[in-house]
VMD Tcl script that builds the backbone (N, CA, C; Angstrom):
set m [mol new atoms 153]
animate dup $m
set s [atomselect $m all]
$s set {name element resname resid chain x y z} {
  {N N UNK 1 A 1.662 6.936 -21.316}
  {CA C UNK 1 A 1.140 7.778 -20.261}
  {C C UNK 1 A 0.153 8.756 -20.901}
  {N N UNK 2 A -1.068 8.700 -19.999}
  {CA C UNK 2 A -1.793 9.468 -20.942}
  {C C UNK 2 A -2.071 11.006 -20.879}
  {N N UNK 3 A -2.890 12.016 -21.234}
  {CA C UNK 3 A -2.658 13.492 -20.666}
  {C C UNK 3 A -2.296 13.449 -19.315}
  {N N UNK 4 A -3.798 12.888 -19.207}
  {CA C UNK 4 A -4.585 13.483 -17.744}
  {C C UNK 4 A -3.679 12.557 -17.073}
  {N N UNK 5 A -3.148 11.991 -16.864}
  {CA C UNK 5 A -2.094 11.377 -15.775}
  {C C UNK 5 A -0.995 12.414 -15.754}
  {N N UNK 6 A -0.486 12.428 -16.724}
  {CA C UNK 6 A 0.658 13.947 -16.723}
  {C C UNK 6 A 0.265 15.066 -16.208}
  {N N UNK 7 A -1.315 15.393 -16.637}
  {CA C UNK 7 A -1.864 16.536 -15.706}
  {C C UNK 7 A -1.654 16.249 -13.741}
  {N N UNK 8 A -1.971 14.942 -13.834}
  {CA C UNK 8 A -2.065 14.895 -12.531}
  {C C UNK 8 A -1.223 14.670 -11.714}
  {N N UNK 9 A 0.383 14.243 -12.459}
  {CA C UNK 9 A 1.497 14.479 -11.642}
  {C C UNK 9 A 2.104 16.048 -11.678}
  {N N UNK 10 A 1.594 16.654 -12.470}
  {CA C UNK 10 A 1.930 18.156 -12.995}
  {C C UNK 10 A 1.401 18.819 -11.089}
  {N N UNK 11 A 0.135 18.247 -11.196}
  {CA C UNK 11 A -0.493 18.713 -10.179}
  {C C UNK 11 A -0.206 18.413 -8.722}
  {N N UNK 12 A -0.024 17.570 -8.724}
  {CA C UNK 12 A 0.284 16.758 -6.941}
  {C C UNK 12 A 2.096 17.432 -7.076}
  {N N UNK 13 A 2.776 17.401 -8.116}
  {CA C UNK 13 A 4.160 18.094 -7.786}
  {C C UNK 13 A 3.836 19.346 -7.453}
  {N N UNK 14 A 3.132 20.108 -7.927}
  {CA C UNK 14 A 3.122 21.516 -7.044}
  {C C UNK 14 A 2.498 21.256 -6.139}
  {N N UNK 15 A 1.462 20.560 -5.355}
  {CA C UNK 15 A 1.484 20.141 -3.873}
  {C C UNK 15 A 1.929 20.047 -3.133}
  {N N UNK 16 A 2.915 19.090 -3.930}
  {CA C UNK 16 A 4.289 18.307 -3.061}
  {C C UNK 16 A 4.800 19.842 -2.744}
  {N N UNK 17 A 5.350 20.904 -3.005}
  {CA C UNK 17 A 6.072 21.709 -3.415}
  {C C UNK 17 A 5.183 22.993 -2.349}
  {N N UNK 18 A 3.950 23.115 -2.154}
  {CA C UNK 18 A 2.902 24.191 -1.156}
  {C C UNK 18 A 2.522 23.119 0.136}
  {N N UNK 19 A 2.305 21.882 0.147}
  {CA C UNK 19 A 2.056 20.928 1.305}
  {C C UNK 19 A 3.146 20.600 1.870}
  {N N UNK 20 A 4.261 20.015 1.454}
  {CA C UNK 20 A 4.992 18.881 1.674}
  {C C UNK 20 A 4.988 17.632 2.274}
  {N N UNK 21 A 5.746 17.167 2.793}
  {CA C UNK 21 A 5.767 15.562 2.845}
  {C C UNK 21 A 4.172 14.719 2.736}
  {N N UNK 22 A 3.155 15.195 3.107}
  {CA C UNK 22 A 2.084 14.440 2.730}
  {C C UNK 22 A 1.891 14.679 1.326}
  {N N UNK 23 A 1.866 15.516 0.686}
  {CA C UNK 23 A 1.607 15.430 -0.733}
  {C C UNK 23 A 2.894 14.754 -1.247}
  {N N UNK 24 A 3.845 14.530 -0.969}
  {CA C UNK 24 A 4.753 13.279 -1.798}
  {C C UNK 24 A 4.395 12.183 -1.332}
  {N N UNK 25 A 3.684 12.108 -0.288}
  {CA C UNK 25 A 3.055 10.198 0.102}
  {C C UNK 25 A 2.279 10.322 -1.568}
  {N N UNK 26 A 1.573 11.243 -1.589}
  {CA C UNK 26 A 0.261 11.326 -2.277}
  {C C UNK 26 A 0.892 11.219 -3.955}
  {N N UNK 27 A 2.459 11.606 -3.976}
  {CA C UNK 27 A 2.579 11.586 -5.121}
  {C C UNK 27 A 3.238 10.199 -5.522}
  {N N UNK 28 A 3.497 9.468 -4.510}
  {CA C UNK 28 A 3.970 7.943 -4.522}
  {C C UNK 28 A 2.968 7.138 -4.952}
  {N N UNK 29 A 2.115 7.306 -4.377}
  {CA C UNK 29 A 0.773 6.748 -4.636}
  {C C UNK 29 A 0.549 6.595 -5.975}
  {N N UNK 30 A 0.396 8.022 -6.602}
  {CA C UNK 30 A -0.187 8.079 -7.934}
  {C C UNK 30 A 0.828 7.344 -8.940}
  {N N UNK 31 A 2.129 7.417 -8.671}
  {CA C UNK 31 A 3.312 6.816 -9.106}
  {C C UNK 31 A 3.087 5.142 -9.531}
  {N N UNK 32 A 2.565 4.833 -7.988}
  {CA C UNK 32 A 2.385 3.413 -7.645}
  {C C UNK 32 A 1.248 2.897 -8.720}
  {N N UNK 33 A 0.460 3.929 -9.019}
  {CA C UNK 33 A -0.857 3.228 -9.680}
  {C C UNK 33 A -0.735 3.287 -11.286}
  {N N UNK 34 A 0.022 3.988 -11.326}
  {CA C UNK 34 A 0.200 4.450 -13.014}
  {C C UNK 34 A 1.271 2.994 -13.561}
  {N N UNK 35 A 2.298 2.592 -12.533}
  {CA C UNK 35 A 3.152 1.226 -12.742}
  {C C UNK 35 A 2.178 0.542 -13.239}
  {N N UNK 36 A 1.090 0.068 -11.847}
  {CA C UNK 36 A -0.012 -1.106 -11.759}
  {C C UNK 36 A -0.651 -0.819 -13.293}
  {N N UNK 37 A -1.254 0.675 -14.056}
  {CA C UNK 37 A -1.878 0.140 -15.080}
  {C C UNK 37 A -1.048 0.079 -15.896}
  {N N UNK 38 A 0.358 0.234 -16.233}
  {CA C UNK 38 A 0.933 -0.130 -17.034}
  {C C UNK 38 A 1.370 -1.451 -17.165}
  {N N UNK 39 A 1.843 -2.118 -16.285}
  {CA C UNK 39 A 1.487 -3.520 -15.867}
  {C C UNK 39 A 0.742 -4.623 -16.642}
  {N N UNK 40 A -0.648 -3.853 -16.195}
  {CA C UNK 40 A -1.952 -4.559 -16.356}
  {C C UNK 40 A -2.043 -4.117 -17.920}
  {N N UNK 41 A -1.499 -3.160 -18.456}
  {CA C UNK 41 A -1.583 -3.119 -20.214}
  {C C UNK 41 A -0.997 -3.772 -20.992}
  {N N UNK 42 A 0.313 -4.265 -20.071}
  {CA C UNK 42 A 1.304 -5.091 -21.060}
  {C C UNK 42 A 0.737 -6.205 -20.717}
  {N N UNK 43 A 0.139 -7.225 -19.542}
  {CA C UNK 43 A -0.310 -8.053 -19.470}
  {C C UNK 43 A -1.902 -8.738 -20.565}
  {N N UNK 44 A -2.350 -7.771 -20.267}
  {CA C UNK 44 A -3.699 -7.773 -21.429}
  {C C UNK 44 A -3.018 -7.334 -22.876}
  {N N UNK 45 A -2.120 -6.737 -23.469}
  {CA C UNK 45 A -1.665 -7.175 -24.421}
  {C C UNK 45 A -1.164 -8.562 -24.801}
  {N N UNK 46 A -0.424 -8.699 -23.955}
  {CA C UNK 46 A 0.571 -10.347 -24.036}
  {C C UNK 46 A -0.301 -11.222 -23.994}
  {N N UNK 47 A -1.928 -10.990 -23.212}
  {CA C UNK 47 A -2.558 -12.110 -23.455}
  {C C UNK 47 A -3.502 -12.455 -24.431}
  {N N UNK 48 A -3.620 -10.776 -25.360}
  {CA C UNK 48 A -4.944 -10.693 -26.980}
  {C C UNK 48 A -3.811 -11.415 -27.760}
  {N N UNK 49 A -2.291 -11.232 -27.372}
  {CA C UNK 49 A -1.390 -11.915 -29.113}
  {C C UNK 49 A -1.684 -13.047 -28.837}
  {N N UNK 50 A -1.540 -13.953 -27.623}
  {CA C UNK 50 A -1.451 -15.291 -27.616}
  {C C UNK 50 A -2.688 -16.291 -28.078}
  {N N UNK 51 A -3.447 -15.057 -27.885}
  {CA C UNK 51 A -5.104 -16.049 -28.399}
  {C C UNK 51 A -4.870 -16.727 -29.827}
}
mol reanalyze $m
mol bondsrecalc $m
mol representation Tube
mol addrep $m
């Protein structure tokens, strides 16, 4: 996980926390996308060893 992703759940949690319930859609989201590139890192790893 890199800073600025930590920055940016740092950030949408105090949202979540002055907005509510729409800023936790918003923090699902970011949740959702950080999986997807982790995902997509282990996949593009698994596929540079196999070359």
């Amino acid at each position: 996980m890199t800073t600025q992703l930590v920055g940016d759940l740092l950030i949408l949690a105090l949202a979540a926390r002055v907005f509510g319930a729409d800023a936790i859609a918003l923090l699902r989201r970011l949740a959702a996308v950080g999986v997807r590139a982790g995902v997509s890192e282990m996949t593009r790893h698994q596929r540079g060893a196999g070359r």
